[in-house]
C-alpha positions in Angstrom: 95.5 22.5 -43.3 94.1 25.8 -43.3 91.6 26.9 -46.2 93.5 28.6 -49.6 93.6 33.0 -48.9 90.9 34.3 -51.8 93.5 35.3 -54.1 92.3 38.1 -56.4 93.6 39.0 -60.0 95.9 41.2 -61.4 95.0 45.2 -61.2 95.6 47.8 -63.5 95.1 51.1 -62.7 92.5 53.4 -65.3 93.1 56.7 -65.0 90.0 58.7 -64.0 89.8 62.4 -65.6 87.1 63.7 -63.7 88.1 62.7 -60.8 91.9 63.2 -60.6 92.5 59.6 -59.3 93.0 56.2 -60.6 90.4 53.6 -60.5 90.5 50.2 -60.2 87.8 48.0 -62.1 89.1 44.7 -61.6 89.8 44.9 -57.8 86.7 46.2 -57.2 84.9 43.5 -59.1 86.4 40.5 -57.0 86.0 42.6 -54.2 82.0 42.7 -54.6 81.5 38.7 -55.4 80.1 36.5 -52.6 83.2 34.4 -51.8 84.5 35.0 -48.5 87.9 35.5 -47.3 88.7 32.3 -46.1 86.0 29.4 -45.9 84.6 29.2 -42.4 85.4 32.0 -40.8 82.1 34.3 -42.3 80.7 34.2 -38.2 83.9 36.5 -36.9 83.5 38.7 -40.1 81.7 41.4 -37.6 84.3 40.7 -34.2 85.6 43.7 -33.2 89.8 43.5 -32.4 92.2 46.2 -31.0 94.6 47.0 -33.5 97.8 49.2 -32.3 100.7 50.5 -33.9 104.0 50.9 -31.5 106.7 54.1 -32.3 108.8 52.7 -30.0 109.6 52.2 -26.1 111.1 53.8 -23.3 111.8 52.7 -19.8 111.7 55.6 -17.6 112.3 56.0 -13.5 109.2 57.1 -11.9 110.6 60.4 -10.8 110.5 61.3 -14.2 107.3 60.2 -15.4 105.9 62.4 -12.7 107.7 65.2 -13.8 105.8 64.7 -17.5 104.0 68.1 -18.1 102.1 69.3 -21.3 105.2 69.7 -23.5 107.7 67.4 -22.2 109.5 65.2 -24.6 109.7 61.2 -24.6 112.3 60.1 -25.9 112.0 56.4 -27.9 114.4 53.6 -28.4 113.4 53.4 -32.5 115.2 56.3 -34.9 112.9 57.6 -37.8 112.6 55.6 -40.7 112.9 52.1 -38.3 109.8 49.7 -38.8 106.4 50.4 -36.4 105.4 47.5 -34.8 101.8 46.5 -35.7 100.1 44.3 -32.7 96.4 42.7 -33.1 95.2 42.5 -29.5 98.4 42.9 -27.5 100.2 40.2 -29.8 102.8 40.9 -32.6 100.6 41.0 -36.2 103.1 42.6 -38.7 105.7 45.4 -39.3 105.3 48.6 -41.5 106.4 52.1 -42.1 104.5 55.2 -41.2 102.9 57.1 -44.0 100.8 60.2 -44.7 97.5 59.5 -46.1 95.0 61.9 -47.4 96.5 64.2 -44.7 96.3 61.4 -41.9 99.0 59.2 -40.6 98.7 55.9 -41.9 100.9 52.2 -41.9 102.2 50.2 -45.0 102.7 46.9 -43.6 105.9 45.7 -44.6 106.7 42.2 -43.0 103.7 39.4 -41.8 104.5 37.7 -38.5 103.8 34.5 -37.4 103.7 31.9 -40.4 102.6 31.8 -44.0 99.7 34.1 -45.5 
């Protein structure tokens, strides 16, 4: 059986004055003690993974992939608003919704895949 997720405590956000932004004492308390993540797995802390985030797909004839130009418009098989597709290495990780984030895009992930967290 796989070793218990560090489950961390409720949060309340503090508003901040100075800053404009909430901050969140109690999060970053359990983030800064010692205990890892889950038990044993401390060596891959540092691995490095490709993590990608899909729009959508198309399946196009080669005549017109080599008619793509700077400008030219692919059109996807998702609408906006449907779920991204968030893949860890090639496989299938979670789903989530695109968002702006201090003026990047950015993912909420919405739905786990693959078993209990």
């Amino acid at each position: 059986m796989p070793p218990e997720p560090q489950t961390l405590p409720a949060v309340e956000a503090v508003p901040d004055a100075s800053q404009g932004a909430a901050a969140f004492p109690a999060l970053a308390s359990a983030l800064t003690k010692s205990r890892p993540l889950v038990e044993g797995l401390e060596p891959l802390y540092d691995v490095s993974v490709s993590l990608s985030v899909e729009l959508g797909r198309a399946t196009l004839p080669i005549r017109d992939i080599l008619r793509f130009q700077a400008g030219s418009v692919v059109r996807l098989d998702n609408a906006p608003g449907d779920p991204v597709e968030i893949c860890l290495n090639g496989k299938l990780l979670a789903r989530g919704e695109v968002v702006i984030q201090d003026e990047h895009f950015a993912v909420r992930i919405t739905e786990l895949i693959g078993g209990e967290r």
